[in-house]
C-alpha positions in Angstrom: 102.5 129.9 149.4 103.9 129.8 152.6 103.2 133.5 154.7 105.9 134.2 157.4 105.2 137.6 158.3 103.4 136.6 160.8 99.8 136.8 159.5 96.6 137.7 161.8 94.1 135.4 161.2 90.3 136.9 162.6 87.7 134.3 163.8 84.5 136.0 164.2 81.6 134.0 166.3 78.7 134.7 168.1 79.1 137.3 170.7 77.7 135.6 173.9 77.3 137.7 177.4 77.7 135.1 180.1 78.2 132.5 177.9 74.5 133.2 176.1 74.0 134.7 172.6 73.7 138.1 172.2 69.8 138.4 171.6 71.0 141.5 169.3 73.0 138.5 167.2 76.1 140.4 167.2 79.1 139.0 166.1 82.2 139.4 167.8 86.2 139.1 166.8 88.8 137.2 167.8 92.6 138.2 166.6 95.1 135.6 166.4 98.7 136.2 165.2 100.7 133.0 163.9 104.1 132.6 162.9 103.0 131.2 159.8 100.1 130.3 157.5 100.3 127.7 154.9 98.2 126.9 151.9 96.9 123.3 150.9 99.6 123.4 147.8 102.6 123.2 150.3 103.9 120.2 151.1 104.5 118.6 154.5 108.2 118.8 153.8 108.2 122.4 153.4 105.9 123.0 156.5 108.4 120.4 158.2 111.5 122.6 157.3 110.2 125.8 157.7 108.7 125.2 161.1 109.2 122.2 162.7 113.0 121.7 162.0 114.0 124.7 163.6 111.5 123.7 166.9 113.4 120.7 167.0 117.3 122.4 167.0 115.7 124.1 170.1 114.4 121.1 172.1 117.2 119.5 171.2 119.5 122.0 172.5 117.4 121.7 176.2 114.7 124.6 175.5 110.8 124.0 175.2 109.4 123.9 171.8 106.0 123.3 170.7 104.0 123.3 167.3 100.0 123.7 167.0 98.0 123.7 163.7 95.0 125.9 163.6 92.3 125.3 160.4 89.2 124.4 159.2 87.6 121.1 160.0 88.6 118.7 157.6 91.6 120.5 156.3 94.4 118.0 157.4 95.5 119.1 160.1 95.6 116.2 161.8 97.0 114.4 158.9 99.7 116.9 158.7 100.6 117.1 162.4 100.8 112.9 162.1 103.7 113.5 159.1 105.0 116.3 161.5 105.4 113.5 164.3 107.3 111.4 162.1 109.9 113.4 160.6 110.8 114.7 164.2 111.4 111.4 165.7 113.5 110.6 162.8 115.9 113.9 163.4 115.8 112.8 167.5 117.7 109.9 166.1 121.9 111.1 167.3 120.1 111.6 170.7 119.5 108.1 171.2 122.7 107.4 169.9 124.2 109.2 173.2 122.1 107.1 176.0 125.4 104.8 176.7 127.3 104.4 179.8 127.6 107.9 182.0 125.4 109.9 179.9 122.3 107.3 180.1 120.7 108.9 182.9 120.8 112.3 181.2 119.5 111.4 178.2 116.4 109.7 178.7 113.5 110.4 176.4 110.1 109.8 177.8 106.7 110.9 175.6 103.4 111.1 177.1 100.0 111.5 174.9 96.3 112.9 175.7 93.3 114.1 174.1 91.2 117.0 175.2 87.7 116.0 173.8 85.3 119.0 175.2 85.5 119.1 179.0 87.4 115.5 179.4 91.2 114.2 179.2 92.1 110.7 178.0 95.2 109.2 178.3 96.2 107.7 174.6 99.0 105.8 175.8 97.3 103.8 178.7 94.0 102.3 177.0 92.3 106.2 177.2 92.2 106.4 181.2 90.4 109.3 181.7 92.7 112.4 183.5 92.3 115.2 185.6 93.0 118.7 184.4 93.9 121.3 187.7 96.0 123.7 188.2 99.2 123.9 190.6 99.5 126.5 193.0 101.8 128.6 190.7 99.3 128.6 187.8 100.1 125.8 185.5 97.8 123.2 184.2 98.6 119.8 185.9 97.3 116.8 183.9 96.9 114.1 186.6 97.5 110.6 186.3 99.4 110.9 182.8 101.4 108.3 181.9 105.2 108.6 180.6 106.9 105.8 178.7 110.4 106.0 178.6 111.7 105.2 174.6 115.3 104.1 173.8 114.9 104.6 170.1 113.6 106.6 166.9 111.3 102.9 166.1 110.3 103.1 170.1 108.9 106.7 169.9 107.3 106.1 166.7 105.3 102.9 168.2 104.2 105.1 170.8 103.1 107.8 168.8 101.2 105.7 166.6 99.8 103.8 169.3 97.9 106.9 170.8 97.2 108.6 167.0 95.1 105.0 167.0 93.3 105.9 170.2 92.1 109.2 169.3 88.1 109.6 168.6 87.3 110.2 165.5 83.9 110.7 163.2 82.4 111.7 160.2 81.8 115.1 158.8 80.7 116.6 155.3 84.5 117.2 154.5 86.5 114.3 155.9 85.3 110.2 156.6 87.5 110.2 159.7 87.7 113.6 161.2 89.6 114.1 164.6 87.1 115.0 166.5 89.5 116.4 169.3 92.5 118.6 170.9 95.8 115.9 171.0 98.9 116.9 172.7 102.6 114.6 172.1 104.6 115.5 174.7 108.8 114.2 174.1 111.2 115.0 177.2 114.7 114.3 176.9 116.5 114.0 180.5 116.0 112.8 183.8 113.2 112.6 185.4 111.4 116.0 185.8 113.5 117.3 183.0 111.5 118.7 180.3 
């Protein structure tokens, strides 16, 4: 069942000094707190509801939002994050309703996606050009040369997103035929240009 005290989850690994192992072969901890943790019983309508659903309300409403799944290889996350995808674009639906006349300027939706893959970026929605990661002068992470496609619909956003879920690298491990084999990041902006 579904945990929503915010659970700690601990990931212990090899302690490195300088980025080399320990010679001692300590083990060091890492604590992470999450919002919520979910077992592989729940369904990806409950995970939808209980998480995603109220993400969306917020972005919706003109804040930032964003959803990441943590777990073992194998586990489904990236299955899960695909069914995720979906059922958002589906409740962005009345937004795309409101792109007439006056308001069309205001309500434009763009999406961009990439995959982090070790130390390199791709671009999944322009034939995997490889990107730049830097960081602006205030401290953000800049991804350079990412492309944004503007969508006018719920069918639109959904090509796109499946287009660059198809692009991702995947490969074989003991648990899973086609394991993910990277970091992807779906990025939907509703607004203007710059607007996030």
């Amino acid at each position: 069942n579904c945990t929503t005290s915010n659970p700690e989850v601990h990931v212990h690994s090899e302690k490195r000094i300088i980025g080399v192992p320990d010679p001692s072969g300590a083990l060091e901890t890492k604590k992470f707190r999450l919002h919520a943790a979910f077992g592989p019983e729940e369904s990806d309508a409950t995970i939808y509801s209980q998480i995603v659903a109220p993400l969306v309300d917020v972005a919706k409403n003109g804040g930032r939002a964003a959803c990441i799944a943590y777990g073992q290889t194998g586990s489904g996350k990236t299955y899960s994050m695909t069914q995720m995808q979906e059922r958002a674009a589906e409740d962005l639906e009345d937004l795309f309703g409101q792109q007439d006349g006056d308001r069309a300027n205001l309500n434009t939706t763009t999406v961009s996606f990439f995959e982090l893959r070790g130390e390199m970026c791709f671009d999944l929605l322009s034939d995997r050009n490889e990107l730049t990661i830097r960081q602006d002068t205030s401290g953000g992470i800049v991804i350079g040369g990412l492309s944004r496609s503007t969508v006018g619909s719920v069918e639109e956003l959904k090509s796109s997103m499946n287009r660059g879920s198809e692009l991702r690298r995947t490969a074989a491990t003991t648990g899973n035929a086609q394991s993910s084999r990277s970091h992807a990041f779906c990025d939907i902006r509703f607004g203007g240009e710059g607007s996030e």
